[in-house]
C-alpha positions in Angstrom: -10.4 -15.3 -4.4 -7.7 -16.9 -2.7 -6.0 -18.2 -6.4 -5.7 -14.6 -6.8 -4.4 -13.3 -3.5 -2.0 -16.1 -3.7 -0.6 -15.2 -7.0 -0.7 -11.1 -5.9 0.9 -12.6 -2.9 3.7 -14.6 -4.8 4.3 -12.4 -7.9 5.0 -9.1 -5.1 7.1 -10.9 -2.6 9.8 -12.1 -5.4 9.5 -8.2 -6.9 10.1 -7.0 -3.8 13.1 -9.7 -3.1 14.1 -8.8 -7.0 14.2 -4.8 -6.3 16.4 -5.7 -2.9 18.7 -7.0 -4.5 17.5 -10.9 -4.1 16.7 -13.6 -6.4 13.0 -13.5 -7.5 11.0 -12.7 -10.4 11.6 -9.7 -12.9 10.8 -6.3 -11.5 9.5 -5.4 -14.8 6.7 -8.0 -14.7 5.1 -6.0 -11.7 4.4 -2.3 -14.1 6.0 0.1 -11.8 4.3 3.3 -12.2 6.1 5.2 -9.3 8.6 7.1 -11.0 8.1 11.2 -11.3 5.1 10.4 -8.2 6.7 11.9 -5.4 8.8 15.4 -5.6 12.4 15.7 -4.2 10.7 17.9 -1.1 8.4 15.0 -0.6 10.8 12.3 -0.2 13.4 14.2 1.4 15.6 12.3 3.8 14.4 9.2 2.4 16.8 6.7 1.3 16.6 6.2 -2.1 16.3 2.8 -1.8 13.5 3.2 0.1 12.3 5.6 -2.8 13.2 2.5 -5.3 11.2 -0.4 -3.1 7.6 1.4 -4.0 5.2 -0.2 -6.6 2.9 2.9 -6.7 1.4 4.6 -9.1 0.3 8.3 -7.1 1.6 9.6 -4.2 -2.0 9.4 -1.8 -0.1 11.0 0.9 0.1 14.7 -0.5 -3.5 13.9 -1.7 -4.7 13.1 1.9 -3.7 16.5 3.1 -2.8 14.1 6.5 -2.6 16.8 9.6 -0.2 16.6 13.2 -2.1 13.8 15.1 -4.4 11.9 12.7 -4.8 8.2 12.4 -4.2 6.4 8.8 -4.5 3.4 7.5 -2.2 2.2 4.2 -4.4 -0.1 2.5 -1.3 -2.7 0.7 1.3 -0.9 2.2 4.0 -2.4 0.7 7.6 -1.8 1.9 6.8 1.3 3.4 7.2 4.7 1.2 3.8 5.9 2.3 3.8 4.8 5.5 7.0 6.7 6.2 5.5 10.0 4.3 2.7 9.8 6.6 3.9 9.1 10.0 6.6 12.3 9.2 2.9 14.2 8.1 1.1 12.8 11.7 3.9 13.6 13.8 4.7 11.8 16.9 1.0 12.3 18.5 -0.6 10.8 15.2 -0.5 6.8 14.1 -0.2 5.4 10.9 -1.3 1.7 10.6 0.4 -0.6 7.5 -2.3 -3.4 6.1 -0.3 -6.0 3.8 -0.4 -9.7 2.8 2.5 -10.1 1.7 5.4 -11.3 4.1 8.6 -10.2 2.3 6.8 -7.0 2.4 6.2 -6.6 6.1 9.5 -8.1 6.4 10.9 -5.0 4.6 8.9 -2.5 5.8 9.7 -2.9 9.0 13.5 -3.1 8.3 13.0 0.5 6.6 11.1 1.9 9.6 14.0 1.0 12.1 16.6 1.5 9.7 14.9 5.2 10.0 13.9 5.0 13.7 9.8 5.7 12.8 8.1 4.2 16.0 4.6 5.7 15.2 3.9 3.0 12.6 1.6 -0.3 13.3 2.6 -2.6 10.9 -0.9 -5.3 10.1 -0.6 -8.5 8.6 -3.9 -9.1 6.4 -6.3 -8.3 3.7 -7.5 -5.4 2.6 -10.9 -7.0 2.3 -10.9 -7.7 5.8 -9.1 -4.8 7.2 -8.2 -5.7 11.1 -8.7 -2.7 13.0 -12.0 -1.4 15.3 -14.7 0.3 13.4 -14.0 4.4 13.4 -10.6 3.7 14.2 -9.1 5.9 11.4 -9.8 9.3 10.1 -7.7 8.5 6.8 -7.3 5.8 4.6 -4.7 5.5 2.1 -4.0 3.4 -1.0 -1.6 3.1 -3.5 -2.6 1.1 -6.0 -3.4 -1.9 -4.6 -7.4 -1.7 -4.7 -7.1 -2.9 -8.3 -5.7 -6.0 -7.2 -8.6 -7.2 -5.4 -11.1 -9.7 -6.3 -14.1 -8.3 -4.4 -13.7 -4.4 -4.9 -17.0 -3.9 -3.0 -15.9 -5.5 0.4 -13.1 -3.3 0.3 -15.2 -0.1 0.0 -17.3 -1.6 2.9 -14.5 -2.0 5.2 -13.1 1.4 4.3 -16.4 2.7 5.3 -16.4 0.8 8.2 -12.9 1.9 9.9 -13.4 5.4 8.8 -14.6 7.6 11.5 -17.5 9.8 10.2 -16.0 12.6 7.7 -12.9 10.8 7.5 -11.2 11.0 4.1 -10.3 8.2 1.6 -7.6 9.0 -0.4 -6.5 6.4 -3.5 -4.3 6.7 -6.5 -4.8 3.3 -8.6 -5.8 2.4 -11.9 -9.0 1.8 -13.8 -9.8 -0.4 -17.0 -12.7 1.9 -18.6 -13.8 -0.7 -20.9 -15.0 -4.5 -19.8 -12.1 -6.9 -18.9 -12.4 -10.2 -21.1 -13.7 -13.3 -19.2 -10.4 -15.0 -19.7 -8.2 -12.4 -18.0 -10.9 -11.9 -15.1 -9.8 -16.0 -14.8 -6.6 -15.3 -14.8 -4.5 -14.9 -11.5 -1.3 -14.5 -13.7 -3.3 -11.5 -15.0 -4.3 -10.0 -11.5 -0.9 -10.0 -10.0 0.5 -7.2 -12.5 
């Protein structure tokens, strides 16, 4: 497990450092599905930087139908697209936590939340496997895109189930492989990481 986190870890830090304008890997190498995910409305008065920094594939926020004082969690939050859709969506009596492994991440996410004065946002260090918070702490999870990414697909259901308070709502756009995934590539952490 941890050959693949590290290489998830590695291969989205220097996409992230690549998309910012840094030395790093080719963007291309992560598949960036975001593009046509979020309407203008949506992301109005986002930067469209901010816009350009997400490795997506949905847009779980208009999905989670989030409502004026709710607490989410954004499983692999990245730099921070959905995190700022859902704080605007929560409102100042609401909270939106960020869950992410990945340093240059964090690092950017937070830039983006001051840059745009968001205070309502909790940004978490960790795994999504392992999700840090208090049992029934959320009544929304998020995630976009990221579960595919992890080794153990079951502990991160459990730990969704745990956090959720009872009726909360689980709201993920990802991808799925509806045919079995060759031995070799399940081996692969190359393969994992995009």
């Amino acid at each position: 497990m941890n050959d693949v986190r590290n290489a998830v870890r590695e291969a989205y830090g220097e996409a992230i450092g690549n998309r910012t304008g840094k030395a790093g890997c080719d963007v291309t190498a992560i598949t960036d599905m975001t593009k046509g995910n979020y309407t203008a409305e949506a992301v109005a008065g986002t930067p469209q930087d901010v816009v350009e920094q997400s490795f997506g594939c949905g847009n779980p926020v208009q999905a989670a139908l989030l409502k004026p004082g709710e607490r989410v969690l954004d499983l692999g939050s990245g730099a921070g697209l959905d995190l700022i859709l859902a704080s605007k969506a929560v409102g100042a009596v609401g909270h939106v936590y960020g869950l992410d492994m990945t340093p240059p991440m964090l690092n950017k996410a937070r830039k983006n939340l001051d840059r745009l004065g968001i205070r309502n946002v909790t940004l978490l260090r960790g795994y999504i496997e392992e999700m840090p918070l208090h049992d029934r702490s959320v009544e929304v999870l998020i995630s976009n895109c990221v579960i595919n990414l992890s080794p153990d697909k079951d502990k991160v259901f459990a730990e969704a189930f745990r956090v959720l308070t009872p009726g909360g709502r689980f709201c993920v756009s990802d991808v799925v492989l509806m045919k079995p995934v060759p031995e070799k590539l399940k081996q692969s952490p190359a393969a994992w990481s995009g």
